[in-house]
Legacy VTK file of the C-alpha trace (Angstrom):
# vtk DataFile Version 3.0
C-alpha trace
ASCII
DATASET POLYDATA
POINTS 229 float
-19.322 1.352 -4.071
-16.505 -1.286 -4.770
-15.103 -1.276 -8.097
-14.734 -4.639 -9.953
-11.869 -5.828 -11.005
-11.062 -8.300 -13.992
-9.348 -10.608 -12.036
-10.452 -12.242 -9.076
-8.757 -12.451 -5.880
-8.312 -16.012 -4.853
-6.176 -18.506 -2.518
-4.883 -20.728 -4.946
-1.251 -19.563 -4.338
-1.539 -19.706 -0.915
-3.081 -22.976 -0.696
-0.904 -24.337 -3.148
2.290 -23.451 -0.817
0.216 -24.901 2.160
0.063 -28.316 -0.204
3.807 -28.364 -0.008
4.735 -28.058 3.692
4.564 -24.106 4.349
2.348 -23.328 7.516
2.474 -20.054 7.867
2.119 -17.952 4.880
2.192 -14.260 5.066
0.967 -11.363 2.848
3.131 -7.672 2.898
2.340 -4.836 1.061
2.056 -1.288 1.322
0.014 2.218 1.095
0.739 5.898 0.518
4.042 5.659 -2.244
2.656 8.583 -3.955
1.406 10.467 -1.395
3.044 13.604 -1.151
3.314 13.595 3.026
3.522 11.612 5.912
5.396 8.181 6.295
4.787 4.720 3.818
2.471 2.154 5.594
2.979 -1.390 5.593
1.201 -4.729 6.574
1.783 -8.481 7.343
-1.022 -10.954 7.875
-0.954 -14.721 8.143
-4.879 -15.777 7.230
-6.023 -18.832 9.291
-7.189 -21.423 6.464
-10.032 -22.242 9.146
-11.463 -18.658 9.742
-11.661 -17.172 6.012
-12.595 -13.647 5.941
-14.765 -13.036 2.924
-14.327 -10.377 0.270
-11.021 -9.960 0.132
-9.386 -7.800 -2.359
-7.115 -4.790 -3.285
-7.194 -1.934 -0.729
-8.057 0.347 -3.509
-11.157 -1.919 -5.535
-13.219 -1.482 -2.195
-15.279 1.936 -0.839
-13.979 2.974 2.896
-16.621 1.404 4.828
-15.753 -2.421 3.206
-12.242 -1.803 4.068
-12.999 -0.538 7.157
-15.163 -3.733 7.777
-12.472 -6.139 6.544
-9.628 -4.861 8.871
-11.745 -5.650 11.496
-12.443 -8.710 10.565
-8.790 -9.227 9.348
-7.824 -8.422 12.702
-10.441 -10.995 14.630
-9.650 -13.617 12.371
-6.316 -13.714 11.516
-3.496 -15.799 12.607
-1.229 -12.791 13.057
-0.996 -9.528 11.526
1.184 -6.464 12.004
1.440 -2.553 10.825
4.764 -0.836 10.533
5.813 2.549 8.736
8.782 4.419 7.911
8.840 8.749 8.060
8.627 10.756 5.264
12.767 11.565 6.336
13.650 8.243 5.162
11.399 8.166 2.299
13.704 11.504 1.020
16.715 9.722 2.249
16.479 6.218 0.697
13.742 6.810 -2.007
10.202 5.366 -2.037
10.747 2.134 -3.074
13.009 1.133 -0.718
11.587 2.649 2.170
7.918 0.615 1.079
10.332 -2.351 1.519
11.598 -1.214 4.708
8.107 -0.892 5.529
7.011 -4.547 4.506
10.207 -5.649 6.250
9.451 -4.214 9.622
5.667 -5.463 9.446
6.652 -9.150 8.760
9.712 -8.504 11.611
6.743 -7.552 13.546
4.156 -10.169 13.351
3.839 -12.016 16.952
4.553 -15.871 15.190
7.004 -15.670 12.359
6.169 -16.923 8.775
7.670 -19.350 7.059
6.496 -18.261 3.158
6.245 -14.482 2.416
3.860 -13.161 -0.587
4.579 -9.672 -1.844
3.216 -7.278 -4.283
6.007 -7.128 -7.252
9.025 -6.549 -4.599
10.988 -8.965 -2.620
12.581 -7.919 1.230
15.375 -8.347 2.625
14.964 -10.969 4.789
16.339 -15.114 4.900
12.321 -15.980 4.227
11.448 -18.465 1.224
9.293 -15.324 -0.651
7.721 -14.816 -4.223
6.600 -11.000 -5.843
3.943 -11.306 -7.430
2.753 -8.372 -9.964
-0.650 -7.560 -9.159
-0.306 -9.600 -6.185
-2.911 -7.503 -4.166
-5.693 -8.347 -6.544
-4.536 -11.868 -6.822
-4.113 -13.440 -3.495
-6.024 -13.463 -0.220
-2.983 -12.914 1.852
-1.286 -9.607 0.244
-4.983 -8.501 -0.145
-5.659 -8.380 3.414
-1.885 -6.946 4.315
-3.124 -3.816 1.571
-5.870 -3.090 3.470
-4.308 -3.129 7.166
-1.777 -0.684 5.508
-4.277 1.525 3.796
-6.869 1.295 7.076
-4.191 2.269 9.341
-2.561 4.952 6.884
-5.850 6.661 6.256
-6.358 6.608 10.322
-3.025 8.539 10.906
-3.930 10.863 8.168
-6.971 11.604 9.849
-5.269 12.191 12.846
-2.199 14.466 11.114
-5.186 16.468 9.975
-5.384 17.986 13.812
-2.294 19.067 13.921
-1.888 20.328 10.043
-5.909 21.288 9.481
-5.292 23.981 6.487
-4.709 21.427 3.617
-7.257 18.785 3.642
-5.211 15.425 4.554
-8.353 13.742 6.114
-9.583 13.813 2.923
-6.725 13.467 0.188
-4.619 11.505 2.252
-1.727 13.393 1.240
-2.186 12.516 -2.488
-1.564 15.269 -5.059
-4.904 16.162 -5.229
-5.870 20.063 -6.600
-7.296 21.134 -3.163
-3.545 19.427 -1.434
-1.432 21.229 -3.874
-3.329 24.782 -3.828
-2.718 24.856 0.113
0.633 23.855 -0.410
1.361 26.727 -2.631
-0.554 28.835 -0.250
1.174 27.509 3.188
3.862 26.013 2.023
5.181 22.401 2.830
4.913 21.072 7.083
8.126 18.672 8.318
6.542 15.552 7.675
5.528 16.568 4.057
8.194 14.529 1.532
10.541 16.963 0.432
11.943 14.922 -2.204
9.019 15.064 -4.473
8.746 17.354 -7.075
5.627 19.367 -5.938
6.748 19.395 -2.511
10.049 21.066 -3.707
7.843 23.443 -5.840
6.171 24.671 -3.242
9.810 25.783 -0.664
10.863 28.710 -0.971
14.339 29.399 -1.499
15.482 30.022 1.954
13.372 26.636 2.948
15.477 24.667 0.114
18.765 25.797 1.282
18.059 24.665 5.356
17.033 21.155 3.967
19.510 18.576 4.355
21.033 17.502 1.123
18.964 14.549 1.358
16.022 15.941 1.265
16.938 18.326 -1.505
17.260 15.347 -4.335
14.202 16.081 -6.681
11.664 13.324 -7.817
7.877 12.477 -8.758
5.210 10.862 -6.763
5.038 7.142 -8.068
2.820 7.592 -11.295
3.449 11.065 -12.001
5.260 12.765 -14.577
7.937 14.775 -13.507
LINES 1 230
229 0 1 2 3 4 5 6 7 8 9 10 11 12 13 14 15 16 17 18 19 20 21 22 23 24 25 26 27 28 29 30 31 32 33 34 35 36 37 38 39 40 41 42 43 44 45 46 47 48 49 50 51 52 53 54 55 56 57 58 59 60 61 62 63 64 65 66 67 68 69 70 71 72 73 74 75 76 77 78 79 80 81 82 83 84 85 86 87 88 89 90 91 92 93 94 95 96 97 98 99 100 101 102 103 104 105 106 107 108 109 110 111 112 113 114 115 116 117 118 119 120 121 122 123 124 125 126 127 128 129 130 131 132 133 134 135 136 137 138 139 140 141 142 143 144 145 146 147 148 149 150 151 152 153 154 155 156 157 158 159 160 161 162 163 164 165 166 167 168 169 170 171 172 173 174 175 176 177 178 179 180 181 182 183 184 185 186 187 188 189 190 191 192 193 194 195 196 197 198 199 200 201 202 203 204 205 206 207 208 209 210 211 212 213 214 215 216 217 218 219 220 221 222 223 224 225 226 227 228
């Protein structure tokens, strides 16, 4: 069951920049900055004014047969659209922030026609694009709404398919989020490659030898986005 939210997800911004010459407007944003494995998804999508796909919204206000509805439907009806990631090395390497922009970057690099206004949640990219961040941006407009739930769709897919080759702790199910069942079998099995070793209950759960073969890194300690250290 989707879960309301107090403000409604609208095109006003989009259609506003349409009002003032800009054609092609695109939506980025991400998924999986505090999961604990696997690589940070991104999105792009440029929505076709004339094909609106209804019930847009955050990735995480809707239940996963809605968002699994939408992307479809994103995917039909948009003007262009793209997925990127970058590998839970990086993410250890550059931090999570910038490696969700990385991601964002690499989606809009990717989209078959190239925009010519870029909406964001609360970051900016690095790219010579006209852009704007908007806080809350994925419950506010249509565009970054859409681009949250390619990410999350496609994220959730890999995790599912990670699951295969990892099946003791539970990813088709957590995601890779912290979640009690995800952290026992990480103190029970200990962390796989593409786990992030950066975060704190990652580290927690290497032994020493494991620490000391990491490259330095990888070794720099931190907290999932959201979670106390």
């Amino acid at each position: 069951m989707a879960i309301r939210t107090r403000e409604r997800c609208r095109g006003d911004i989009e259609q506003e920049l349409r009002r003032r010459g800009y054609r092609r407007v695109a939506g980025a944003d991400e998924a999986g900055r505090g999961s604990l494995f696997g690589p940070v998804f991104a999105a792009a999508v440029i929505l076709d004014p004339e094909r609106p796909v209804r019930g847009l919204r955050d990735s995480k206000q809707l239940c996963e047969p809605e968002r699994e509805r939408l992307a479809a439907e994103i995917r039909q009806c948009a003007l262009a659209w793209a997925v990127a990631s970058v590998e839970a090395s990086v993410v250890d390497r550059i931090n999570i922030l910038q490696a969700s922009r990385l991601a964002m970057k690499r989606a809009l690099e990717s989209l078959p026609c190239p925009p010519d206004f870029v909406l964001l949640d609360a970051v900016t990219v690095d790219l010579p694009l006209p852009q704007r961040a908007l806080v809350g941006g994925d419950a506010r407009c249509w565009c970054i709404a859409a681009a949250s739930i390619l990410a999350k769709v496609s994220r959730d897919a890999a995790m599912r398919e990670w699951d295969r080759v990892y099946p003791g702790y539970g990813l088709a199910r957590h995601k890779g989020y912290p979640s009690p069942q995800h952290l026992s079998a990480l103190a029970r099995l200990g962390p796989t490659p593409l786990h992030r070793f950066s975060y704190r209950p990652v580290q927690k759960a290497c032994s020493p030898d494991l620490l000391a073969r990491l490259p330095l890194e990888r070794q720099q300690p931190s907290s999932p986005p959201g979670e106390r250290a």
